[in-house]
C-alpha positions in Angstrom: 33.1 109.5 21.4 30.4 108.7 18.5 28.1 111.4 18.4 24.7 111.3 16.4 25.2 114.4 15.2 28.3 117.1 14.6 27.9 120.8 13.8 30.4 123.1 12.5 30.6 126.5 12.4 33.5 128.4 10.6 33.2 131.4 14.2 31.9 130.6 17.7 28.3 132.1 17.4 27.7 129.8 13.7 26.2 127.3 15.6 23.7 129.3 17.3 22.5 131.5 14.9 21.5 128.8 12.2 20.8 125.8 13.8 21.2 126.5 18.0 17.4 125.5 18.1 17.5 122.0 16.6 20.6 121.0 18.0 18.6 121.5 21.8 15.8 120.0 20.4 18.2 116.8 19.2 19.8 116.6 22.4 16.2 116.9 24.4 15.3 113.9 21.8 18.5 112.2 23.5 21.2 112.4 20.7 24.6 112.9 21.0 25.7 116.1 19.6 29.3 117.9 19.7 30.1 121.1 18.3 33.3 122.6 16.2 34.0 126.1 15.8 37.0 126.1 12.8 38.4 129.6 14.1 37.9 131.5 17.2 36.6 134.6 15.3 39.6 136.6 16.2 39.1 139.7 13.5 35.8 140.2 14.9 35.1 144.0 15.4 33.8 143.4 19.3 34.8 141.4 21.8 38.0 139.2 21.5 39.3 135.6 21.0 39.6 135.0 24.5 36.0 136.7 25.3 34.6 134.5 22.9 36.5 131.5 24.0 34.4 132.0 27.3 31.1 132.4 25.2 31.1 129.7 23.4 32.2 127.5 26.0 28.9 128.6 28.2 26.9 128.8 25.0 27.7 125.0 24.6 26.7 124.2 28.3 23.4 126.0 27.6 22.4 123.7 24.7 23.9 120.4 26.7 26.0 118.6 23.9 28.5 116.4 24.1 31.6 118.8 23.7 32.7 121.5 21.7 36.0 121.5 20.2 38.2 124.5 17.9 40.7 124.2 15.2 41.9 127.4 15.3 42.0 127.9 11.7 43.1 131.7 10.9 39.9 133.7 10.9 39.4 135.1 7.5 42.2 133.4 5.8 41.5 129.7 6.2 41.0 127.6 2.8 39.7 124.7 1.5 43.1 122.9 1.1 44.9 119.4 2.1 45.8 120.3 5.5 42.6 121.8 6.4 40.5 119.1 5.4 42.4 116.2 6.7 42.0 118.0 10.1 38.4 117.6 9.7 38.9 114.5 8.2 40.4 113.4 11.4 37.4 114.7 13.9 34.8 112.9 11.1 36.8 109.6 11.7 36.8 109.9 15.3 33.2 110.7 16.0 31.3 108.6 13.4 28.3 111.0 12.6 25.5 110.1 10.8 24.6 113.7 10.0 27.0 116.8 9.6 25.5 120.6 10.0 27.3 123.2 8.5 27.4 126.7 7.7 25.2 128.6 4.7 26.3 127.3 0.9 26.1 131.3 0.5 26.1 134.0 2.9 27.7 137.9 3.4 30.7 136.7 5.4 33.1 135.3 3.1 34.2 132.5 5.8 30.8 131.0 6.1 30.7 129.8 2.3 34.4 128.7 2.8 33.8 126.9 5.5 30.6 125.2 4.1 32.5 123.7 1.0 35.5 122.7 3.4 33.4 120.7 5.0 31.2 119.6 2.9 34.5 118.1 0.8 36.1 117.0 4.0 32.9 115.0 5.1 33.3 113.6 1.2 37.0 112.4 1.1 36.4 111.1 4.9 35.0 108.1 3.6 37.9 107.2 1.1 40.1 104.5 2.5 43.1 105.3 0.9 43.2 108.6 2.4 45.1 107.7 6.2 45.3 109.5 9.3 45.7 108.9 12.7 43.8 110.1 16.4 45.8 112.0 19.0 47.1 108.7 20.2 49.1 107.7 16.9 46.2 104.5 16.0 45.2 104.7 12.3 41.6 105.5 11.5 38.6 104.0 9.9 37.3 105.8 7.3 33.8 107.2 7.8 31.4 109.3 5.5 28.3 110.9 7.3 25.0 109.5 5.6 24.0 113.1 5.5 25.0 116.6 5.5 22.9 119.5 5.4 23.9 122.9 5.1 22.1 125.6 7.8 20.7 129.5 6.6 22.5 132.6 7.6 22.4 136.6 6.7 21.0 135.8 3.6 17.7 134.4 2.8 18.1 131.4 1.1 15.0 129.2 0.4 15.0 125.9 2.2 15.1 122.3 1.4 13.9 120.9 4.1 12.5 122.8 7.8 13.0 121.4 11.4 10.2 121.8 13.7 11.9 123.6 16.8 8.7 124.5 18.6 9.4 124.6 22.4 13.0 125.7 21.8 13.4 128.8 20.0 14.1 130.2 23.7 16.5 127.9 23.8 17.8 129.2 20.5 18.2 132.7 21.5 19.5 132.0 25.3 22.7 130.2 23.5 23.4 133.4 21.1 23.0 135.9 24.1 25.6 134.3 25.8 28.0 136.2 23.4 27.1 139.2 25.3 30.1 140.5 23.4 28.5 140.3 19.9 25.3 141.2 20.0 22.8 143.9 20.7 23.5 145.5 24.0 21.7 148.9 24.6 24.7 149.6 27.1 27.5 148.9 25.3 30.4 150.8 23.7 31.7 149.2 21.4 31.6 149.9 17.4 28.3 148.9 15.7 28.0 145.9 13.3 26.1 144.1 11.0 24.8 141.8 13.5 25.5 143.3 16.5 21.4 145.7 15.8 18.5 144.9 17.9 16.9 144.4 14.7 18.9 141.6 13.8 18.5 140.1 16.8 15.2 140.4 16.2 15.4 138.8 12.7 16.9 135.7 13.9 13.6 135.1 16.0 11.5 136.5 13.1 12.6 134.3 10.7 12.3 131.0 12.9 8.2 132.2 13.6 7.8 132.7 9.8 9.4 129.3 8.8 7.3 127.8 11.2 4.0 129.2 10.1 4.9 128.4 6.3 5.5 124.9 7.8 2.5 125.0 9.9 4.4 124.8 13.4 5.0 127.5 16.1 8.8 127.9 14.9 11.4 126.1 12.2 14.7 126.0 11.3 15.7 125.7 7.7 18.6 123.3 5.6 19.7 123.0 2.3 20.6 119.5 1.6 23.0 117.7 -0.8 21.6 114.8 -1.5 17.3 114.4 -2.5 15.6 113.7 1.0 13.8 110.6 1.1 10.9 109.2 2.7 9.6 105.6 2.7 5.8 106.3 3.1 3.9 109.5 3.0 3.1 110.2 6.6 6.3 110.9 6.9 5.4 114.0 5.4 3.7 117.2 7.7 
């Protein structure tokens, strides 16, 4: 399936937290957008792989994309190697995305910046012809480099290339990260405390969406870094 769009996410939760609101906003636009967790976040202090498996899988249904897909790379021990890449390679080939969405160039978790330059080189070496690989069903595949990949904020504050208006779906946003009820803040529960798992940083993660909007002028925004100089062909493409 070609999608329009495909976001990565080095855990199950990735997705959500940095760009959940304008992937539902895409989809509500009518594009075609799959999702790929690289590891099931299996050394995660709460919950477990399994739990998660579950979350991720309704956290998907709540934002309506295409599909959602996992490597099951090892969670905190993947690298940015020959065997990794080519199996991103291969899910790049097969989908045909015009723009990738990937985790933070820099961020607390050492996975997240892993995972971004994976990716990032993967979506690079995808479009090299001399590099050959096959789908599930043994046919050789076309190469295919995405005309753009943009790189979403995490835990640390990282100033923005570019925003995306996601007024209307912030709800949205935060409906798909509280369906990992096993992560985050939960008055109730019992298991150990973590970084993210603080009222006030689920808090933050709405926080920060209101206050890139007002800088941008809308009710709520989602920042990128980009890799390549945005263009625009006349200036009211500019708000």
């Amino acid at each position: 399936m070609k999608v329009d769009i495909l976001a990565f996410g080095a855990h199950p939760d990735d997705i959500e937290l940095g760009c959940g609101g304008s992937i539902a906003k895409a989809v509500a636009d009518g594009k075609n957008v799959g999702l790929i967790d690289l590891t099931r976040g299996e050394l995660g202090t709460r919950g477990s792989a399994s739990i998660r498996d579950k979350e991720a899988a309704l956290a998907a249904e709540l934002l309506g994309v295409k599909f959602r897909k996992n490597l099951g790379f090892r969670d905190g021990f993947f690298v940015n190697n020959e065997p990794h890449q080519l199996e991103i390679i291969k899910l790049i080939r097969e989908h045909q995305p015009e723009l990738v969405l990937c985790n933070a160039i820099d961020d607390r978790h050492i996975d997240h910046a892993k995972g971004s330059q994976l990716v990032s080189d993967a979506c690079f070496l995808s479009g090299l012809t001399k590099i050959e690989t096959n789908n599930s069903a043994g046919e050789a595949q076309t190469a295919w480099r995405p005309a753009r990949v943009y790189h979403y904020i995490q835990w640390k504050e990282i100033t923005p290339d570019i925003v995306f208006d996601i007024s209307g779906f912030l709800d949205k946003k935060i409906e798909a990260i509280n369906a990992y009820a096993s992560q985050f803040y939960d008055e109730k529960s019992d298991e150990p405390a973590t970084p993210i798992s603080s009222k006030n940083f689920l808090d933050s993660v709405r926080y920060r969406a209101q206050n890139l909007g007002r800088l941008a002028g809308v009710d709520a925004a989602e920042g990128f870094t980009v890799e390549r100089t945005p263009l625009i062909t006349n200036f009211d493409q500019l708000h």
